[in-house]
C-alpha positions as a Markdown table, in Angstrom:
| # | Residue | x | y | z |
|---|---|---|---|---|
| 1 | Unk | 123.7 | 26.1 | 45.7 |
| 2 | Unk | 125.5 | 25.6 | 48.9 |
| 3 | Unk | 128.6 | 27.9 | 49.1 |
| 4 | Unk | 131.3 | 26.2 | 51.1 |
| 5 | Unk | 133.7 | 28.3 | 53.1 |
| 6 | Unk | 137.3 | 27.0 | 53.5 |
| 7 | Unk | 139.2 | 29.1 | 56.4 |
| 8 | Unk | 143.0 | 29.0 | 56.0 |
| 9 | Unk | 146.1 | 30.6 | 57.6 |
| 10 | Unk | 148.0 | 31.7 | 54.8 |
| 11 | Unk | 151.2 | 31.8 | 57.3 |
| 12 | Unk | 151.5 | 27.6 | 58.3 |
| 13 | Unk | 153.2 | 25.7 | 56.6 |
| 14 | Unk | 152.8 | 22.6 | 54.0 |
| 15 | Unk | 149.8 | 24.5 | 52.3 |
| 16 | Unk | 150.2 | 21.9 | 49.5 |
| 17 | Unk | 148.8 | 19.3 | 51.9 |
| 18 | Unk | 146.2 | 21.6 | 53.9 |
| 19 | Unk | 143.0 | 19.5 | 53.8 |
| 20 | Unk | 141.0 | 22.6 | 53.5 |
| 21 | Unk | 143.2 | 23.8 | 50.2 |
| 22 | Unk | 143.2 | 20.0 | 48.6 |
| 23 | Unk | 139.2 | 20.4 | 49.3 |
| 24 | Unk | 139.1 | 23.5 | 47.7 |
| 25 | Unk | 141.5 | 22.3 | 44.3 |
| 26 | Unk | 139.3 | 19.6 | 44.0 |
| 27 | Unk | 136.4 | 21.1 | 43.3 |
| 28 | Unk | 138.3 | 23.2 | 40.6 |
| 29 | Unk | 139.3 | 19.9 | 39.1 |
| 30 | Unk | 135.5 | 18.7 | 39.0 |
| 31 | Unk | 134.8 | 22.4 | 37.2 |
| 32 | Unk | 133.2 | 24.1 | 39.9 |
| 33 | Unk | 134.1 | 27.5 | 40.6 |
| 34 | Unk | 136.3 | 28.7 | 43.9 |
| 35 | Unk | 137.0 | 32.0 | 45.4 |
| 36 | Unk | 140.7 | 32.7 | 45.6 |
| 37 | Unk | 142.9 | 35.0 | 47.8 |
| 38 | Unk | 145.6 | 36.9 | 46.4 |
| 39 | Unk | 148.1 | 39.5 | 46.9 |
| 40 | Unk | 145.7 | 42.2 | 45.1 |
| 41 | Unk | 142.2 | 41.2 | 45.5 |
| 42 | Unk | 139.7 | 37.7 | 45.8 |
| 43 | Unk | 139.5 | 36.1 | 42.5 |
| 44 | Unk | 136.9 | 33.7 | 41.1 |
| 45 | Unk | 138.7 | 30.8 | 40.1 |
| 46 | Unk | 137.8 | 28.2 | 37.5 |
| 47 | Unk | 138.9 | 25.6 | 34.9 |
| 48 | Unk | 140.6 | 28.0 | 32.1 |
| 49 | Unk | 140.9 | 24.6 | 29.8 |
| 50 | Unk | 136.5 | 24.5 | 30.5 |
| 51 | Unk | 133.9 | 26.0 | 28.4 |
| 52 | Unk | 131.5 | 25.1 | 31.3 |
| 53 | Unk | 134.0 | 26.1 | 34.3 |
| 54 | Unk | 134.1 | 29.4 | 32.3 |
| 55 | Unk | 130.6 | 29.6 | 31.9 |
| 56 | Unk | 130.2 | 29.6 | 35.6 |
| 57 | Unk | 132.3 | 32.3 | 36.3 |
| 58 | Unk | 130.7 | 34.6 | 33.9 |
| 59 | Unk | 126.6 | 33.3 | 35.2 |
| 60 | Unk | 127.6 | 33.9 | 39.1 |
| 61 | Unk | 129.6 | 37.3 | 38.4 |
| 62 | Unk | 126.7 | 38.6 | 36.3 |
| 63 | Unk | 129.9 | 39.8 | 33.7 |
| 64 | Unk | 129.7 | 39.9 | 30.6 |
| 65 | Unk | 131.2 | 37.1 | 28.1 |
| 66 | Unk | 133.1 | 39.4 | 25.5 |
| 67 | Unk | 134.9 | 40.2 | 28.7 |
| 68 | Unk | 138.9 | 37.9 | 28.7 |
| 69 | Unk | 139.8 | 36.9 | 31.5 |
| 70 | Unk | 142.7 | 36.4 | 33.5 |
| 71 | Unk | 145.0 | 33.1 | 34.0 |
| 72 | Unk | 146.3 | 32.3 | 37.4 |
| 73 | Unk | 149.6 | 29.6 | 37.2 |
| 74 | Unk | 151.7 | 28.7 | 39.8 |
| 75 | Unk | 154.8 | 27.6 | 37.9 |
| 76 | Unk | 156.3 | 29.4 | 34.8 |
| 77 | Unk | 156.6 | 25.8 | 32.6 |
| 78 | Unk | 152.6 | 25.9 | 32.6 |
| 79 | Unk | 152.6 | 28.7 | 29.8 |
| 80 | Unk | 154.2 | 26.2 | 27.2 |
| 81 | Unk | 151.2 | 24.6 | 27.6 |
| 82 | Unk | 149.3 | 27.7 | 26.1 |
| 83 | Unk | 151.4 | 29.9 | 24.7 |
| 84 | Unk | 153.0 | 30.2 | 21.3 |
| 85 | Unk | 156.3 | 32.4 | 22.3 |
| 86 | Unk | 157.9 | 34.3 | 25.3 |
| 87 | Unk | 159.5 | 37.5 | 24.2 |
| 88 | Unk | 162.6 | 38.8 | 25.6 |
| 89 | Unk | 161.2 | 41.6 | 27.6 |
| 90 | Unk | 158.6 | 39.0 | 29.4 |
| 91 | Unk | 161.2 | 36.9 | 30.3 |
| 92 | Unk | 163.2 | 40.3 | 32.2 |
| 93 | Unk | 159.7 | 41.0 | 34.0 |
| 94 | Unk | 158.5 | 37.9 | 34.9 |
| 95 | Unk | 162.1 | 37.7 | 36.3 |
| 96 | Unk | 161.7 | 40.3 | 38.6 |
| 97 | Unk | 157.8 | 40.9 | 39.3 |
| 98 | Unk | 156.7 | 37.1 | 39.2 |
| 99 | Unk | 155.4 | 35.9 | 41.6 |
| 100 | Unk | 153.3 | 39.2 | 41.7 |
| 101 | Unk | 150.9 | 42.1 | 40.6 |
| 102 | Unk | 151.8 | 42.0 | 36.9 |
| 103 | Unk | 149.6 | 40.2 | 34.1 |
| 104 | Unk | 151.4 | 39.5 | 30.8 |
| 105 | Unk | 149.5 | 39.3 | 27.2 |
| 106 | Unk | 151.0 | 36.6 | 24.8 |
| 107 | Unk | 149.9 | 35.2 | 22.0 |
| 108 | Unk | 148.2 | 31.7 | 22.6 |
| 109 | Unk | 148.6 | 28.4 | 20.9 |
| 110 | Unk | 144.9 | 27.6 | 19.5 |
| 111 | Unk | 143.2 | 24.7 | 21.0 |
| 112 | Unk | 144.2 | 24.8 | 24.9 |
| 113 | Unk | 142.5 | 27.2 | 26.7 |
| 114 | Unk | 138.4 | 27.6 | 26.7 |
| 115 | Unk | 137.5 | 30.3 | 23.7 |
| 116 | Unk | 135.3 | 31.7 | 26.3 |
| 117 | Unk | 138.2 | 32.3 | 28.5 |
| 118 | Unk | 140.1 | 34.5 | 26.0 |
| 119 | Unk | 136.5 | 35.9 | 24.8 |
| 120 | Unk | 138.2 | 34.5 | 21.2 |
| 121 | Unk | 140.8 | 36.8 | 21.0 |
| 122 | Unk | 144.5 | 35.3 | 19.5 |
| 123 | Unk | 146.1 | 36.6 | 23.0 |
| 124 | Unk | 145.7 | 35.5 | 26.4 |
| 125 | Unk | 146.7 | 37.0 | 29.4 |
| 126 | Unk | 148.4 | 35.5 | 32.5 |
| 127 | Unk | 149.7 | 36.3 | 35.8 |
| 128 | Unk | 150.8 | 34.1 | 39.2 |
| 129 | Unk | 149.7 | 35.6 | 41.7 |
| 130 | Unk | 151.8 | 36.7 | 45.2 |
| 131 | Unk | 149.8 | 34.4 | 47.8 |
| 132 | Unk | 150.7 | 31.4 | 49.4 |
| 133 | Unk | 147.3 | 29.8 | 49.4 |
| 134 | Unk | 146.4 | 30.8 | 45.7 |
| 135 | Unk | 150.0 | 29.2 | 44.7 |
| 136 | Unk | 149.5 | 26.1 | 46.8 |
| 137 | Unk | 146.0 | 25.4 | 45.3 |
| 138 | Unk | 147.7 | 26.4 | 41.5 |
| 139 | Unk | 150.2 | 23.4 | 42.7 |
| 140 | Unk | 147.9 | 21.0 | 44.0 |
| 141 | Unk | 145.3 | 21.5 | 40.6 |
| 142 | Unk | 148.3 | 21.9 | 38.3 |
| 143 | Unk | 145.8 | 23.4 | 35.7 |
| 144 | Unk | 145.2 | 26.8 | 34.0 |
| 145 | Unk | 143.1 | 28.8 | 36.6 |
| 146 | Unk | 140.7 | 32.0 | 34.3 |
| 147 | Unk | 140.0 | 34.0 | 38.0 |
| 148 | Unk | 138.4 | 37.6 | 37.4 |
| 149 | Unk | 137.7 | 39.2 | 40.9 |
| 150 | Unk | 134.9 | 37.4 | 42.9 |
| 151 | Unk | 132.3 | 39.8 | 43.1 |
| 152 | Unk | 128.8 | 40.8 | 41.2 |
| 153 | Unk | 129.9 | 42.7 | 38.0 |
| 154 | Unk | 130.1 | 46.4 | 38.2 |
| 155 | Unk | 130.8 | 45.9 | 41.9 |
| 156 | Unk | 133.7 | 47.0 | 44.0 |
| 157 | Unk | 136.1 | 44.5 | 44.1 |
| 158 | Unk | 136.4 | 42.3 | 46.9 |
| 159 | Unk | 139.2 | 42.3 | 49.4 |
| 160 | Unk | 138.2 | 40.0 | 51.9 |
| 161 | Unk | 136.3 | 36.6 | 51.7 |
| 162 | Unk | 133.6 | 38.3 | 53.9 |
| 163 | Unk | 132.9 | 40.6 | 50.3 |
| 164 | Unk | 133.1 | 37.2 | 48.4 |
| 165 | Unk | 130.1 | 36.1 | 50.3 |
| 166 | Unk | 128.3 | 39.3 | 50.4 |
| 167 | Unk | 128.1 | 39.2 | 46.9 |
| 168 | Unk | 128.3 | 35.7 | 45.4 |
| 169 | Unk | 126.8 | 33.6 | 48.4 |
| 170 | Unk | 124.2 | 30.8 | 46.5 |
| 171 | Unk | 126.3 | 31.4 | 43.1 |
| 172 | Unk | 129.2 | 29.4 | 43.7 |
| 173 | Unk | 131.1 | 26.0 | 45.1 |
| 174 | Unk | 133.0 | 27.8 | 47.4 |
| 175 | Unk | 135.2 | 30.4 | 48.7 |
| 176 | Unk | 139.0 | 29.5 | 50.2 |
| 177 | Unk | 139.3 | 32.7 | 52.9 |
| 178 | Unk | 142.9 | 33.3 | 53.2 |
| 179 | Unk | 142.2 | 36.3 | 54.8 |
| 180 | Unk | 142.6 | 40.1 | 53.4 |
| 181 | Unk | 144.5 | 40.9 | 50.5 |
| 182 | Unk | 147.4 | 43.0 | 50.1 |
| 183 | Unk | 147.5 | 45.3 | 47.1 |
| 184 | Unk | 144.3 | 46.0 | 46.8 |
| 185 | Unk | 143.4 | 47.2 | 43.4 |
| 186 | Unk | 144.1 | 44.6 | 40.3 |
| 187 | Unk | 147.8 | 43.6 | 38.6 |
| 188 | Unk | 148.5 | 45.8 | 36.3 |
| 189 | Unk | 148.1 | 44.6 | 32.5 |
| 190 | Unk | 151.1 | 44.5 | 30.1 |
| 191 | Unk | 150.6 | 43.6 | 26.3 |
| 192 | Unk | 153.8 | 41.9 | 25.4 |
| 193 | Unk | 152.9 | 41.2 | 22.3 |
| 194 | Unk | 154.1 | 44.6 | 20.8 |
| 195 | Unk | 157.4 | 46.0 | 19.9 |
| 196 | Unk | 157.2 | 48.4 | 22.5 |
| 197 | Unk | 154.7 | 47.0 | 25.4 |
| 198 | Unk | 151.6 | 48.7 | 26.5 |
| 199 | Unk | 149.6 | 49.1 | 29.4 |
| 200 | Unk | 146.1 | 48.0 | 29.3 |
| 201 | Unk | 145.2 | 48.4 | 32.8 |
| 202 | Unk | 147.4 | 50.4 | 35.7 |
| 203 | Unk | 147.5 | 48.1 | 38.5 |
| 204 | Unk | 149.8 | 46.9 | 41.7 |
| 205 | Unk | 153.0 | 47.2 | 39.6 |
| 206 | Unk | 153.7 | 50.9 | 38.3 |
| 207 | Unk | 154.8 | 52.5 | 34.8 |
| 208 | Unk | 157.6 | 53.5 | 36.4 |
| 209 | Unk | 158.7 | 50.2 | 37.6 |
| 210 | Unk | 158.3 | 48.4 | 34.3 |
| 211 | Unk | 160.6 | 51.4 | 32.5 |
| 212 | Unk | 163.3 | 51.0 | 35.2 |
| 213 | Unk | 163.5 | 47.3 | 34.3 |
| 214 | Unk | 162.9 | 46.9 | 30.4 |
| 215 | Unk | 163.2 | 50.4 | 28.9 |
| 216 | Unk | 160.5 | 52.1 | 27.1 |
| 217 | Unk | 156.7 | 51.3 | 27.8 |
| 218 | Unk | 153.4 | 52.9 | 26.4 |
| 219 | Unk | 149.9 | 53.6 | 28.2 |
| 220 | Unk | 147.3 | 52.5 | 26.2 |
| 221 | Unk | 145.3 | 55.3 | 24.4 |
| 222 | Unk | 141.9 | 53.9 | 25.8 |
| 223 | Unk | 143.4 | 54.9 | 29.3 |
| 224 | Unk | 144.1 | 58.6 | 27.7 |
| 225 | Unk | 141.0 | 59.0 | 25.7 |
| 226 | Unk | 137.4 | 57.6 | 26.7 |
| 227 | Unk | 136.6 | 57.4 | 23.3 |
| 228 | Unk | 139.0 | 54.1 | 22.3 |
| 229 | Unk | 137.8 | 50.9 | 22.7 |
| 230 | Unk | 139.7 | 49.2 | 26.0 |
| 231 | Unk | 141.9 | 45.5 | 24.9 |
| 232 | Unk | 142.0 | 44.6 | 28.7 |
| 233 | Unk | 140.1 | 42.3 | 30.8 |
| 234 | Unk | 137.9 | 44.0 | 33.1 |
| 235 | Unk | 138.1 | 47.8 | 31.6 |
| 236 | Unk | 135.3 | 47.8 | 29.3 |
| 237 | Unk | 132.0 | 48.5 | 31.1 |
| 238 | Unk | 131.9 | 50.3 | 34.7 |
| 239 | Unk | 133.4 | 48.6 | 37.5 |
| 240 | Unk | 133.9 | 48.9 | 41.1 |
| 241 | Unk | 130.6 | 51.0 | 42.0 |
| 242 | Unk | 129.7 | 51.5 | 45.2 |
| 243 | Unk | 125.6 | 51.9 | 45.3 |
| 244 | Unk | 125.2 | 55.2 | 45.7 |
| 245 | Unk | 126.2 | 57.7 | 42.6 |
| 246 | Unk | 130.3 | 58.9 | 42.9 |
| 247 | Unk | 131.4 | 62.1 | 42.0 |
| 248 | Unk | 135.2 | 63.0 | 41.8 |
| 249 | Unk | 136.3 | 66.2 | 43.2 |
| 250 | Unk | 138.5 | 68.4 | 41.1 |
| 251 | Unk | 139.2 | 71.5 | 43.5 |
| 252 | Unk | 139.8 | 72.5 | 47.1 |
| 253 | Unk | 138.7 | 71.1 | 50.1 |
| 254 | Unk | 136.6 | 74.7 | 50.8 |
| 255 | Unk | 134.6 | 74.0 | 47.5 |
| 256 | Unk | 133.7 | 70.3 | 48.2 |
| 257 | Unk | 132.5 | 71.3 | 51.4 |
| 258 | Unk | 130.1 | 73.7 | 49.5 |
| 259 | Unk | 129.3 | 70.8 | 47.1 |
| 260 | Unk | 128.2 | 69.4 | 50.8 |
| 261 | Unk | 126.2 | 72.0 | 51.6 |
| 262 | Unk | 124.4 | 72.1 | 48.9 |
| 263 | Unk | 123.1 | 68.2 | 48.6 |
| 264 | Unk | 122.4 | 68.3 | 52.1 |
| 265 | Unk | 120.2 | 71.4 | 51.9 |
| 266 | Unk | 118.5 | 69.4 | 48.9 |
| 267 | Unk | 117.9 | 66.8 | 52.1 |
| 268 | Unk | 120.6 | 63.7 | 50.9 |
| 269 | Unk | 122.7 | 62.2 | 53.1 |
| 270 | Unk | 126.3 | 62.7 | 51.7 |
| 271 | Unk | 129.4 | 60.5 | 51.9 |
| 272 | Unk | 132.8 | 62.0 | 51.8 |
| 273 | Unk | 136.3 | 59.6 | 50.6 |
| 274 | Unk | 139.0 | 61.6 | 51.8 |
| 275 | Unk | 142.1 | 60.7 | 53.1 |
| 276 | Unk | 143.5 | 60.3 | 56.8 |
| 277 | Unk | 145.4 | 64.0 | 56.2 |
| 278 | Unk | 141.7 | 66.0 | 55.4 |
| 279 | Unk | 139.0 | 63.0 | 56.8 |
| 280 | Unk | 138.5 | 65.4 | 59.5 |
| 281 | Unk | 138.5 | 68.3 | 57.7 |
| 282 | Unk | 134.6 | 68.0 | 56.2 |
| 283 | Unk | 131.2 | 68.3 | 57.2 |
| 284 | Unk | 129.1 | 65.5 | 56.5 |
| 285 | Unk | 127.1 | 62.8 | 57.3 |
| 286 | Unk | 129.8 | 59.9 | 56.6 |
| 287 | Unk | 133.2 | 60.8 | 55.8 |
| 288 | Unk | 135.4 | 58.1 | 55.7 |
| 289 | Unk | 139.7 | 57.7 | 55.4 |
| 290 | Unk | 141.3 | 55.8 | 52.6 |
| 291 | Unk | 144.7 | 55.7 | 53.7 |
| 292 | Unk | 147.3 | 58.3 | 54.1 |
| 293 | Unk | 147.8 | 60.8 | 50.9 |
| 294 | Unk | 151.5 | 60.8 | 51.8 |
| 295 | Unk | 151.6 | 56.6 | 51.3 |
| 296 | Unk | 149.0 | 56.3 | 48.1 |
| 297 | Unk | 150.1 | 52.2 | 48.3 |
| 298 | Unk | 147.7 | 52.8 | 51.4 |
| 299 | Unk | 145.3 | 54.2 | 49.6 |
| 300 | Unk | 144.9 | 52.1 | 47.2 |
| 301 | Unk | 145.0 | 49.0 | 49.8 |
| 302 | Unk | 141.8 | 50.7 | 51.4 |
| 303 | Unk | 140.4 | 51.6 | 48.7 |
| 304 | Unk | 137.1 | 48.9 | 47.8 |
| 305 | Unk | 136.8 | 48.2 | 51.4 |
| 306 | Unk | 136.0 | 52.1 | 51.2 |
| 307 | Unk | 133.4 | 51.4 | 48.8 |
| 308 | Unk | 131.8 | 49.4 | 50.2 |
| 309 | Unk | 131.6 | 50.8 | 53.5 |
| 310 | Unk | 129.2 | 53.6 | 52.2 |
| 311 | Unk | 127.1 | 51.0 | 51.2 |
| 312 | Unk | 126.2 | 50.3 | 55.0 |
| 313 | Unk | 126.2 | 53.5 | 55.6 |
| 314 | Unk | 123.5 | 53.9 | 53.0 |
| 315 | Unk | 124.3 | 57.5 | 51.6 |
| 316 | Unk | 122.4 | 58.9 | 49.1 |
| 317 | Unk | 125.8 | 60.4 | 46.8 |
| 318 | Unk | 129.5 | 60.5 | 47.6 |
| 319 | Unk | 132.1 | 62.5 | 46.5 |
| 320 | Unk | 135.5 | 62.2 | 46.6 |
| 321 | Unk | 139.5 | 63.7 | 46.5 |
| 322 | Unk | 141.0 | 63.1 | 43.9 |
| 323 | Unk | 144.9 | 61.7 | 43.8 |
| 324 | Unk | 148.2 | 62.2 | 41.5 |
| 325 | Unk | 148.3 | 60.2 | 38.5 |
| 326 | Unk | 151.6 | 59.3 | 39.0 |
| 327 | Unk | 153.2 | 55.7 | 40.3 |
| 328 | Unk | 150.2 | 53.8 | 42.3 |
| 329 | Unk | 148.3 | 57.1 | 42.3 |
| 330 | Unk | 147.7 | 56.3 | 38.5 |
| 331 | Unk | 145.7 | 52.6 | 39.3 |
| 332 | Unk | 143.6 | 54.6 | 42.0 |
| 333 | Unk | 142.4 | 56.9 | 39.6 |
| 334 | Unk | 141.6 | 54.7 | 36.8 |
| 335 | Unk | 139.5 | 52.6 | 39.4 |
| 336 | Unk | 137.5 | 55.9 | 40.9 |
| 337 | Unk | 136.8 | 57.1 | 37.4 |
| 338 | Unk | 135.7 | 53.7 | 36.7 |
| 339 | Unk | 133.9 | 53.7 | 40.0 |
| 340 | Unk | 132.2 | 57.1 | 38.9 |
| 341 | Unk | 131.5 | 56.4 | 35.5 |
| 342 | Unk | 133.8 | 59.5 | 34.8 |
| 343 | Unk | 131.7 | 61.8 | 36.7 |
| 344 | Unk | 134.1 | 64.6 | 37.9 |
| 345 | Unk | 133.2 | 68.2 | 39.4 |
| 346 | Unk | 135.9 | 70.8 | 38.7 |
| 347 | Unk | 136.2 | 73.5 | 40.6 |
């Protein structure tokens, strides 16, 4: 298959009528899939109302079909389309986070969206997305867009359409580059659908920020314990894995550079994630900065990009800091312990 490669300014104006993004919506209307910008990371975008739209996401991602997926709209009307109620509190957040980093779980109306979309579950998660050239192609296909992040499955999650290709380049229609995202790691996921909503998934909007606007709000206890069974898209299997293995570093910076030491003696090259504040601070053969620990919103905008870029540099293990597990602090962790597969070192 011929990938085609769209190349649009997300700053012009009259996106609605950019050949590139009319191009681009009508290949999602024909049920081919597209590669998306927005605000938090590339998604891969297809028909949420087609079994075989769907079908193509999962067969170019590699994913596995048990896995929901998410549902891009560009207008608010779109969910009575596909949803069988709006509770109070959804209304407050959508209100204020909307366009944005924040998914919502609803119960669906039966019959609308692709069962393969919602991997059969009564609930269906949605979110519109922060990016002008994401909500211009929404407008312009004025259909229910399922758009998991547009890279191989297990990957890190791509940030730039240059990822998109590295990963999917063969496997799908095409890929709209709108240049780099924003965020960087995924909207956070709220169940609404409870008394008292949960997070599924930390993401671009924090615990903190939801509390401050509705009032109470629980993790979910697959976040706390590795044991329970995830409800979220995309926290199920391991994501976000760079090539070689991660390890996360519980302890000082003296006793990583010992845990250095001691895979270099054994002859591997070693890969360090640190942070602009201690980068320098390590002997190694590749240490790389992921932001500033003082700004973790930096961090967690660097963080695939990161990654990925020990995967040119062709380590043999990296380790890495660790971060609070407060605010945004609290997505970057859950995506390094996914990137790890919970591997952590303690001191």
């Amino acid at each position: 298959m011929n990938t085609k490669v769209w190349k649009v300014d997300k700053y012009v104006d009259n996106l609605e009528n950019n050949p590139q993004v009319v191009d681009a919506a009508r290949f999602l209307q024909q049920n081919e899939v597209v590669a998306l910008p927005t605000e938090t990371v590339y998604g891969l975008g297809g028909n949420a109302e087609s079994d075989a739209a769907v079908e193509k996401i999962f067969a170019a991602k590699g994913r596995p079909s048990d896995n929901p997926l998410i549902i891009h709209i560009a207008e608010k009307k779109q969910l009575n389309a596909f949803v069988m109620e709006i509770p109070e509190k959804a209304e407050i957040l959508m209100e204020r986070f909307w366009p944005g980093p924040l998914t919502l779980i609803f119960k669906k109306k039966d019959g609308v969206l692709s069962d393969k979309a919602t991997a059969g579950l009564e609930t269906v998660a949605v979110r519109m997305p922060d990016h002008p050239v994401a909500l211009a192609l929404l407008k312009i296909c004025q259909l229910p867009i399922a758009a998991p992040s547009a890279n191989s499955s297990g990957k890190p999650s791509p940030t730039n359409a240059q990822h998109v290709i590295e990963d999917l380049n063969g496997k799908i229609a095409g890929v709209l580059d709108g240049g780099s995202t924003g965020v960087g790691v995924e909207s956070t996921v709220l169940d609404c659908t409870e008394e008292v909503p949960v997070i599924l998934r930390p993401g671009g909007v924090t615990k903190e920020q939801i509390a401050a606007v509705i009032g109470e709000v629980k993790l979910d206890s697959a976040l706390l314990d590795e044991a329970a069974k995830p409800k979220a898209p995309g926290m199920k299997y391991q994501h976000y894995a760079p090539n070689a293995p991660l390890y996360l570093v519980n302890g000082s910076q003296s006793f990583l550079q010992d845990l250095i030491e001691e895979k270099q003696q054994e002859g591997l090259r070693v890969g360090v994630l640190a942070t602009e504040e201690s980068v320098e601070s390590y002997q190694c053969d590749v240490a790389i900065a992921c932001g500033r620990r003082a700004e973790l919103e930096t961090v967690a905008t660097a963080l695939y990009e990161t990654l990925r870029a020990f995967n040119l540099e062709k380590v043999d293990i990296i380790f890495s800091e660790m971060f609070p597990n407060t605010g945004v602090g609290h997505a970057i962790m859950n995506r390094l312990q996914k990137a790890a597969g919970n591997k952590i070192i303690h001191q």
